[in-house]
C-alpha positions, 0 to 999 in steps of 0.5 A: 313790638311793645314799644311805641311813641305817643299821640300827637308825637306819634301822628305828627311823625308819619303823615309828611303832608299835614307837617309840611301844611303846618310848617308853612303856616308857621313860616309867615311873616319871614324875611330875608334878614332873619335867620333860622337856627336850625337844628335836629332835636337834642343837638345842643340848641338850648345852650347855644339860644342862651350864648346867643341871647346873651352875646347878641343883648348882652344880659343873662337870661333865664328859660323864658326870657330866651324864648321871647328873645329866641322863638320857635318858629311860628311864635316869632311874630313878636320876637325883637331885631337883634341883626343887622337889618332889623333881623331876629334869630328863631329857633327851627327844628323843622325839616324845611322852611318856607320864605326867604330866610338865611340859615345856621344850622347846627349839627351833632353826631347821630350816635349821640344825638340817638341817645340824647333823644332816647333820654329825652323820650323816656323823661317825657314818658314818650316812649316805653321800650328798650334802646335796641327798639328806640334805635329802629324808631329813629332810624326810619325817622318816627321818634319825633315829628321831624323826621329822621337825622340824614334827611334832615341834615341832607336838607338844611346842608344844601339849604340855598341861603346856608350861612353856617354849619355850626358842629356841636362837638366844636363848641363843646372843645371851644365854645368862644371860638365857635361863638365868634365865628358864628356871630361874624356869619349873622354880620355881628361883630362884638368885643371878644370879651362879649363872647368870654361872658356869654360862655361864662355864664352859660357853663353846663352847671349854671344851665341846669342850675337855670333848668331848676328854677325854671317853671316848666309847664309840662313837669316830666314823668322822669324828673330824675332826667334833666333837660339840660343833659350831661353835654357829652361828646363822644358819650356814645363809646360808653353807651351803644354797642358795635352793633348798634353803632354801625346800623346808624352809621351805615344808615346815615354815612352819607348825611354824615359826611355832608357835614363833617363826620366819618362814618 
């Protein structure tokens, strides 16, 4: 196979231990009125961070402002309280925690998350075969150092301090809705038009309009592929074949029901 994945990426994806040591280190300092969100890669965090911020403080909010505001776990030492309880929200893509932190985890269906990571992978210049080749990493889990989507799902769905599972495709059909039902889960009740403004401001085209003045640091090898995707549900039926389709599926099933998906 010509294909592969890079360095650290690469190395981070097989050795379980050594992520597991680094996930504990990076969990300190956690407590039991803060609130991971959790999430697979390419499910959609990026523009839920930016609802949050601007529900949770009321401005708008730029790429850097929501990272201050809304860390990666392990840089979340400095990050405000923005819950009841003197709380902070921090962003997880890890497979586990450690401490005593509740959880929301948001989730997305494996057959677009696949292809959302395959973009990804190629903007990066991670990753330089075809889908069919990309799809095999993915199933066994080696396209990002998180491991595969079922045993990620099948940890955080029965994670013992789960305050919500957030389905991405019910905040695309209804991104107020879904918003509001997750603020009353982190014990935040705001006004309905708070809620209206966060989506607001927050559409598709002013997420990416923000990605464009956005300094990144790592400029991509494939700038022609954004960050912030097209955000489609269901993009998968244009994309994938049957028979690429139903080797995910059949691979996943279980972990899909788990949160609300049919095989």
């Amino acid at each position: 196979m010509k294909s592969y994945i890079r360095g650290a990426r690469r190395a981070a994806s097989t050795d379980r231990r050594l992520r597991y040591a680094v996930v504990g280190l990076k969990s300190r300092g956690l407590t039991d009125s803060d609130v991971l969100l959790a999430s697979y890669p390419r499910t959609g965090s990026t523009w839920l961070r930016f609802m949050l911020h601007n529900a949770l403080t009321g401005k708008d909010a730029e790429f850097g402002q929501v990272l201050k505001v809304i860390p990666y776990l392990g840089r979340h030492g400095d990050a405000p309280a923005v819950l009841p309880g003197h709380g902070r929200v921090i962003k997880s893509h890890e497979v586990r925690s450690f401490g005593s932190a509740r959880a929301v985890y948001l989730t997305r269906h494996p057959l677009d998350v696949v292809l959302s990571e395959y973009r990804y992978t190629q903007r990066r210049g991670l990753f330089d075969g075809d889908l069919d080749e990309f799809i095999e990493s993915f199933l066994k889990g080696r396209v990002n150092p998180y491991g595969s989507w079922k045993k990620h799902v099948e940890y955080w769905a029965r994670y013992p301090k789960l305050l919500s599972v957030v389905k991405y495709e019910d905040l695309r059909r209804d991104p107020e809705a879904s918003l509001g039902l997750l603020l009353d889960s982190l014990g935040v009740s705001v006004d309905p038009e708070v809620t209206k403004r966060a989506v607001e401001e927050n559409t598709l085209e002013k997420m990416q309009a923000k990605e464009d003045r956005s300094p990144f640091k790592n400029r991509p090898k494939r700038p022609d592929i954004k960050h912030v995707g097209s955000g489609s549900v269901e993009g998968w039926r244009e994309s994938l074949s049957q028979e690429q389709a139903n080797r995910i599926t059949a691979a996943f099933g279980d972990a899909m029901r788990l949160v609300g998906y049919t095989p």
